[in-house]
C-alpha positions as CSV (number, residue, x, y, z in Angstrom):
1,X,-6.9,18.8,-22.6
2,X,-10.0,17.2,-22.8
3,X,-9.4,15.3,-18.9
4,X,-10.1,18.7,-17.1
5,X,-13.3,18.5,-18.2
6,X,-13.8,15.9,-15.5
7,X,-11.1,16.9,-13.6
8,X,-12.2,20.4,-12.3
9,X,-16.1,19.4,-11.3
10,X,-14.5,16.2,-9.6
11,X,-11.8,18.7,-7.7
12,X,-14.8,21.1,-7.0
13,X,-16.7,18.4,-5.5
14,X,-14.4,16.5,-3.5
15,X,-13.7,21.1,-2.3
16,X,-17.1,21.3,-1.5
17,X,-17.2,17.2,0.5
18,X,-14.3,19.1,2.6
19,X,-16.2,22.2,3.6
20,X,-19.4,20.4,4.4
21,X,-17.4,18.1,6.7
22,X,-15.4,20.7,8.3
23,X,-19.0,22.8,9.1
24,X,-20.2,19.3,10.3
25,X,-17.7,19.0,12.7
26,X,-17.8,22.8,13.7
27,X,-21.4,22.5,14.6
28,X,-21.5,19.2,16.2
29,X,-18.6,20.7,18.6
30,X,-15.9,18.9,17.8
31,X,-13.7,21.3,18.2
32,X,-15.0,22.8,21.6
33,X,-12.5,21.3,24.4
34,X,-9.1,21.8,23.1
35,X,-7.6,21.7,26.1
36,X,-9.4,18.6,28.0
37,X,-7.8,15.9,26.2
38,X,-4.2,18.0,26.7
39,X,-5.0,18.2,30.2
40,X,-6.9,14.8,30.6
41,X,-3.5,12.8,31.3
42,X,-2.5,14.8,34.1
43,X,-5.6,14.1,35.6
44,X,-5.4,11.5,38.4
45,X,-7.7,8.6,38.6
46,X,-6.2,6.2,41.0
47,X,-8.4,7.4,44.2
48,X,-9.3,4.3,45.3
49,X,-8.7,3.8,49.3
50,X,-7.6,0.4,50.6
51,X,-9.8,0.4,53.9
């Protein structure tokens, strides 16, 4: 019984790690263009003309 006494603050900090990470990446706009990188291999890039 005595282990959750480290146990819980280590679970509540590696919790807390998490969150600050995910608001990280929210804020540096990771999560902005969903679709580009969906859409990105459709796109095209051989448009170079053999003249």
């Amino acid at each position: 019984m005595n282990v959750l006494i480290y146990l819980i603050p280590v679970a509540l900090f590696l919790g807390g790690v998490g969150l600050i990470a995910f608001l990280w990446s929210l804020k540096t706009g990771q999560y902005e263009d969903l679709d580009g990188a969906a859409n990105r291999i459709l796109i095209d890039d051989d448009d170079t003309e053999d003249s």
